[in-house]
TIVO-2410 file (N, C-alpha, C; in nm, 3 decimals):
# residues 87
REC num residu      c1      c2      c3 atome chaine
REC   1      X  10.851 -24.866   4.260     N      A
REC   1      X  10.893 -24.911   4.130    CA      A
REC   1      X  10.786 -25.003   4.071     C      A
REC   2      X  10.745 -24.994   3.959     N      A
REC   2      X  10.687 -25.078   3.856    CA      A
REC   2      X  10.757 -25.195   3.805     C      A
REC   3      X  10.759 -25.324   3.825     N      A
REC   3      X  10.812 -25.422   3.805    CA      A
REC   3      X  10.729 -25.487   3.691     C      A
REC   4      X  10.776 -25.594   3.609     N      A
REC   4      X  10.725 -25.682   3.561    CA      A
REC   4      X  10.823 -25.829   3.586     C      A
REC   5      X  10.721 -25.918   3.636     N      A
REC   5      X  10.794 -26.044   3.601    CA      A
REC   5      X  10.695 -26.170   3.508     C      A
REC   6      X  10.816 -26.192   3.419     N      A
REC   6      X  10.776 -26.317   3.335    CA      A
REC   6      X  10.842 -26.441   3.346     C      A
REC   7      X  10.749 -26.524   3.392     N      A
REC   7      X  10.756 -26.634   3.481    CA      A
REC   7      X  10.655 -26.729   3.485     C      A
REC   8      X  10.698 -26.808   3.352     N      A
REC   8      X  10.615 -26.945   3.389    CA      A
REC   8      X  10.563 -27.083   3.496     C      A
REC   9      X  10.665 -27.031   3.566     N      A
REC   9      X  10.629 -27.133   3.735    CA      A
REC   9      X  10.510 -27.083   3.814     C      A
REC  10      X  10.441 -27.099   3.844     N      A
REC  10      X  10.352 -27.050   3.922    CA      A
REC  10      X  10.372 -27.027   4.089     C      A
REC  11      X  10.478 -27.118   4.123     N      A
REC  11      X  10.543 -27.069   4.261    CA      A
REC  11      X  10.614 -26.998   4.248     C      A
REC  12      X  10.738 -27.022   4.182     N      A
REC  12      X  10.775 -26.868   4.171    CA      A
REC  12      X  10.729 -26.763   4.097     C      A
REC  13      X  10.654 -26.744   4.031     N      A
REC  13      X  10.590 -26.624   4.009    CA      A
REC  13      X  10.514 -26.525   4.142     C      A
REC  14      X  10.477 -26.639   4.197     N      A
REC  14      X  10.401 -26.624   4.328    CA      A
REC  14      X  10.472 -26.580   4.440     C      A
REC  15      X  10.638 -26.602   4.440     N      A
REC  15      X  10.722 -26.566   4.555    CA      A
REC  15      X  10.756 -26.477   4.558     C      A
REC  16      X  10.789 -26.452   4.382     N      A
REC  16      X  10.832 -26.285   4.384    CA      A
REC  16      X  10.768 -26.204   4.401     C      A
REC  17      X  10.626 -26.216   4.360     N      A
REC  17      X  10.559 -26.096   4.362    CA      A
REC  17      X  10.517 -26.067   4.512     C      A
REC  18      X  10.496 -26.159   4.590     N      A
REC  18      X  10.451 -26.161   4.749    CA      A
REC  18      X  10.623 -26.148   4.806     C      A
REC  19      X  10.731 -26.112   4.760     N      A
REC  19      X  10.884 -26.117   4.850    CA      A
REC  19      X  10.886 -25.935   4.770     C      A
REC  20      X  10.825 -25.891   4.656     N      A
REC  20      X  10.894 -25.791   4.609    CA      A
REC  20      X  10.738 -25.654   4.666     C      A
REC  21      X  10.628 -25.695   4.640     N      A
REC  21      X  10.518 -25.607   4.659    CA      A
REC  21      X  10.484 -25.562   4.811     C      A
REC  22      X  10.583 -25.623   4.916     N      A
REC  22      X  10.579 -25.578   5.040    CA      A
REC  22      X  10.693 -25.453   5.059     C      A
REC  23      X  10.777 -25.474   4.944     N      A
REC  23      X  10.876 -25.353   4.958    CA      A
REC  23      X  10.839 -25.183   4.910     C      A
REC  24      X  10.700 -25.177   4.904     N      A
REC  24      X  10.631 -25.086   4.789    CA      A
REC  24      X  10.631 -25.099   4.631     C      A
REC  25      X  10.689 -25.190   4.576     N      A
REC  25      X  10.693 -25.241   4.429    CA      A
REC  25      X  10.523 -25.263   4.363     C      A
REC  26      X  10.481 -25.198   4.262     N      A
REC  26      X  10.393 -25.273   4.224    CA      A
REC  26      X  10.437 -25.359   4.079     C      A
REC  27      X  10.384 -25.435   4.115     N      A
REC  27      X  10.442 -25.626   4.036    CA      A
REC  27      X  10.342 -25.653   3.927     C      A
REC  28      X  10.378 -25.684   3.832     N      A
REC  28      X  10.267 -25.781   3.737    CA      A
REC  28      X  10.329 -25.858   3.721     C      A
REC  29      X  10.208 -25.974   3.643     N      A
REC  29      X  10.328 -26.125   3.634    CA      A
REC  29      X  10.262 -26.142   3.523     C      A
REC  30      X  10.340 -26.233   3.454     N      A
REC  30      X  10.330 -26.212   3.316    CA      A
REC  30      X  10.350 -26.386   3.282     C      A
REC  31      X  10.283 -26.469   3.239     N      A
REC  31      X  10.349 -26.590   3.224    CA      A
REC  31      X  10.350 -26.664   3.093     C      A
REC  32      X  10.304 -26.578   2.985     N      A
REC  32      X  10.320 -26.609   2.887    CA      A
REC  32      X  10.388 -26.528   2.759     C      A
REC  33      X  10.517 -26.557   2.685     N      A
REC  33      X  10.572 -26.424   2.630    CA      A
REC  33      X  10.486 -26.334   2.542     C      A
REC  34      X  10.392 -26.402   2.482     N      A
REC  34      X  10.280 -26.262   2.426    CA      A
REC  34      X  10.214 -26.210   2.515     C      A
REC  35      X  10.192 -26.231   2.614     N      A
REC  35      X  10.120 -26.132   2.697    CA      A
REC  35      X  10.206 -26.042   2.795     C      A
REC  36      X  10.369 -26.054   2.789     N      A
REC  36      X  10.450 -26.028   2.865    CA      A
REC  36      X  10.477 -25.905   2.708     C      A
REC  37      X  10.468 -25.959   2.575     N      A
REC  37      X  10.511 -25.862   2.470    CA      A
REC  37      X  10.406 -25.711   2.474     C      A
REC  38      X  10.282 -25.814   2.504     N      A
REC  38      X  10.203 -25.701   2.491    CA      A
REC  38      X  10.213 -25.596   2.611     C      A
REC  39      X  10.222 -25.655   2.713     N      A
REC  39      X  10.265 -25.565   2.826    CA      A
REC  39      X  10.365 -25.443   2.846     C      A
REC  40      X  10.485 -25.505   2.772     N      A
REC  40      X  10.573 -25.414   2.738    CA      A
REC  40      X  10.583 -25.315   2.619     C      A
REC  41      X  10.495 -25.359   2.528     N      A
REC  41      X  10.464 -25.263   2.438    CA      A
REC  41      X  10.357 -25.141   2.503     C      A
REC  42      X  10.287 -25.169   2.578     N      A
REC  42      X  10.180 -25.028   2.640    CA      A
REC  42      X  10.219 -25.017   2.765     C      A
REC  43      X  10.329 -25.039   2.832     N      A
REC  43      X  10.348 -25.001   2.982    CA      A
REC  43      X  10.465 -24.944   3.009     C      A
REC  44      X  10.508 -24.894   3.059     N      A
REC  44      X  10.641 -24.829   3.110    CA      A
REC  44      X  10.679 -24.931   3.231     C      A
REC  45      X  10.785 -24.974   3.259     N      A
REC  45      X  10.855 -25.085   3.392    CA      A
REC  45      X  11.010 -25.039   3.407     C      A
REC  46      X  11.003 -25.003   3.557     N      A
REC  46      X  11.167 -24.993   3.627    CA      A
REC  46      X  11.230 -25.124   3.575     C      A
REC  47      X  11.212 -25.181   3.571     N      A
REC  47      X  11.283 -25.348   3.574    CA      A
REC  47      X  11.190 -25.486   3.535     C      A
REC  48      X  11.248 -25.562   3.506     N      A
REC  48      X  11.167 -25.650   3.398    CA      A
REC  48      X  11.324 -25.758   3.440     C      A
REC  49      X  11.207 -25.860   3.501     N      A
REC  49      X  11.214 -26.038   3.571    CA      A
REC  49      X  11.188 -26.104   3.482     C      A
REC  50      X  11.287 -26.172   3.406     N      A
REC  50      X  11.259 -26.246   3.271    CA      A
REC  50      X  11.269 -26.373   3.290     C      A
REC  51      X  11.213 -26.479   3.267     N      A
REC  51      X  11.288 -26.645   3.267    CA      A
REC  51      X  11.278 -26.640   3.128     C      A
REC  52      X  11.394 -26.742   3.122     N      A
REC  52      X  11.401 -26.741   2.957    CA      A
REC  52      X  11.304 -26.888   2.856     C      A
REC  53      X  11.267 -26.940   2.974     N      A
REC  53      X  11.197 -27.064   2.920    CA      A
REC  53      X  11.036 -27.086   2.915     C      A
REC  54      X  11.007 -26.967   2.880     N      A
REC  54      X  10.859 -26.959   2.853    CA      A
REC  54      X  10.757 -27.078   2.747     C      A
REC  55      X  10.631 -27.064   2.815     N      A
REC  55      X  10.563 -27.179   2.738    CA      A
REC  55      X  10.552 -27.135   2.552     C      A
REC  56      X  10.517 -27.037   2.523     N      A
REC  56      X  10.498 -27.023   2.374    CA      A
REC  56      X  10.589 -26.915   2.328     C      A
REC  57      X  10.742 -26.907   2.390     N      A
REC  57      X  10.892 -26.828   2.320    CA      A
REC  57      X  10.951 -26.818   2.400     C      A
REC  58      X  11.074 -26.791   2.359     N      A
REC  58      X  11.178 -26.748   2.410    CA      A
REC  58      X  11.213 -26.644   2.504     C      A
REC  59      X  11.241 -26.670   2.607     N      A
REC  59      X  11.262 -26.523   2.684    CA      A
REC  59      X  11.410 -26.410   2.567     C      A
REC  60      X  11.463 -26.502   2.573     N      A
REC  60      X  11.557 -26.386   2.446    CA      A
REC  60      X  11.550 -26.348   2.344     C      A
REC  61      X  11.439 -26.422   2.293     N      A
REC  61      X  11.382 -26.352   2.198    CA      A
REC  61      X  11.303 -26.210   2.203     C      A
REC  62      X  11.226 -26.186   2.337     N      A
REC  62      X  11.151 -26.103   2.406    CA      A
REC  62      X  11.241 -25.996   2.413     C      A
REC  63      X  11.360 -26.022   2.476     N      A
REC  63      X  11.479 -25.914   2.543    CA      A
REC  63      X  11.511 -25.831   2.405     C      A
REC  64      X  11.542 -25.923   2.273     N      A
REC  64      X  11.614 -25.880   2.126    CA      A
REC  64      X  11.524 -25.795   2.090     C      A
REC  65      X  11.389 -25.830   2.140     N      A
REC  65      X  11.249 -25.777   2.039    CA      A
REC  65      X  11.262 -25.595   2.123     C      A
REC  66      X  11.311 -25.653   2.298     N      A
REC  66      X  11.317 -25.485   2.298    CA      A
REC  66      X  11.400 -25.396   2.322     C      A
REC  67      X  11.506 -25.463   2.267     N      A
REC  67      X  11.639 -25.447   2.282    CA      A
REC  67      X  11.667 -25.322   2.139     C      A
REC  68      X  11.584 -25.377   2.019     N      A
REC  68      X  11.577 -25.342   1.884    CA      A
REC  68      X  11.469 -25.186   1.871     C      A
REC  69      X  11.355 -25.235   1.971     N      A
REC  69      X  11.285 -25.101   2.013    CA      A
REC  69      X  11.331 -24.993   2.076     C      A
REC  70      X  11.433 -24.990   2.091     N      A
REC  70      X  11.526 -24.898   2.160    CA      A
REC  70      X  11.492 -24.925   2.373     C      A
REC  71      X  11.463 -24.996   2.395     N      A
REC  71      X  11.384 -24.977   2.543    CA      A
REC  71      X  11.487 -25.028   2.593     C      A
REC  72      X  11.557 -24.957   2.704     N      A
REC  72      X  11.657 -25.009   2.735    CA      A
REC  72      X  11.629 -25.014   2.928     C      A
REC  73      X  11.519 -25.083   2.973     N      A
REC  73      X  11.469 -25.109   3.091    CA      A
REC  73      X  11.561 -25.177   3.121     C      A
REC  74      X  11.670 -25.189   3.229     N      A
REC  74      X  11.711 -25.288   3.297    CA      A
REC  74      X  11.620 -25.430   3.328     C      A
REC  75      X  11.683 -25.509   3.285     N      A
REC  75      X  11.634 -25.684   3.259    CA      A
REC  75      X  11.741 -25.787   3.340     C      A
REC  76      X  11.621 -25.819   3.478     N      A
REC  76      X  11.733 -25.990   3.506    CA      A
REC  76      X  11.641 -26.078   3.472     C      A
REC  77      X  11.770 -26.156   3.439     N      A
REC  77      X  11.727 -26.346   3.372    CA      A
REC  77      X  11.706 -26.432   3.461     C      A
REC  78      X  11.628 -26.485   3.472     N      A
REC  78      X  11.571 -26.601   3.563    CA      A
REC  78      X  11.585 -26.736   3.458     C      A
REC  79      X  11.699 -26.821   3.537     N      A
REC  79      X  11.672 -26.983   3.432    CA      A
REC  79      X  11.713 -27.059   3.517     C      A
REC  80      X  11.669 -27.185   3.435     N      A
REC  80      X  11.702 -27.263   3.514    CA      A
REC  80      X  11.850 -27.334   3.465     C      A
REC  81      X  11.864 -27.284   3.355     N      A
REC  81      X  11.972 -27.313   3.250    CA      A
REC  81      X  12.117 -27.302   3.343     C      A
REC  82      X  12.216 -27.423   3.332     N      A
REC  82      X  12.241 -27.406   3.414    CA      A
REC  82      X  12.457 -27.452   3.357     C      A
REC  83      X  12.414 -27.518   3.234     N      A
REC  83      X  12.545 -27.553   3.183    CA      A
REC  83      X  12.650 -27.403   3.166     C      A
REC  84      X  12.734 -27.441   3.114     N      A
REC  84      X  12.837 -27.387   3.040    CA      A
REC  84      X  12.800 -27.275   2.969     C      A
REC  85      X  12.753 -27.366   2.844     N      A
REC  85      X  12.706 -27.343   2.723    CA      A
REC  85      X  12.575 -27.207   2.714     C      A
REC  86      X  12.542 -27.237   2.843     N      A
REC  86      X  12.390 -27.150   2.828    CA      A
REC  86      X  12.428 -26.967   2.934     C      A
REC  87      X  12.564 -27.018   2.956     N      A
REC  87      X  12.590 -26.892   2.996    CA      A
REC  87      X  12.642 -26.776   2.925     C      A
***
C-alpha cells in the first residue's frame, strides 16, 4: 500500500513511517499542508494519515479540499485535540 502521512511532529512522523514501512507499505511524510496538497494532487494513496494541526493550515481544510475533488481515499485523523467540542 501507498500511504501518505501528514504530520508535523517529527517523532511521530518518524514512528509511523519506521512502525508502518516494515509491513511492506511505502510511506511519504508530508509535514507541511501545501506540500501534503501538492502531493495529493499528482499521486494516487491507499490511505492518507492526517493531523489536523499543521504549521501553515488546517488539516480539514485539506480533507474538504479533497473531499470536493471527488477523491474519496480513506483518511485517519491524527490530533491532539482532545475536548468535547473538537470531536
Amino acid at each position: 500500500m501507498r500511504l501518505l502521512v501528514i504530520e508535523d511532529d517529527p517523532l511521530i512522523a518518524r514512528s509511523l513511517e519506521q512502525a508502518l514501512t516494515p509491513l511492506g507499505n511505502t510511506v511519504d511524510v508530508f509535514t507541511h499542508h501545501a506540500q501534503a496538497r501538492e502531493a495529493l494532487q499528482s499521486g494516487q494513496f491507499d490511505l492518507v494519515l492526517l493531523d489536523l494541526g499543521l504549521p501553515d493550515g488546517n488539516g480539514l481544510t485539506l480533507l474538504a479540499e479533497l473531499r470536493q475533488r471527488g477523491d474519496t481515499t480513506p483518511v485517519l485523523i491524527l490530533t491532539a485535540r482532545d475536548g468535547i467540542d473538537a470531536r
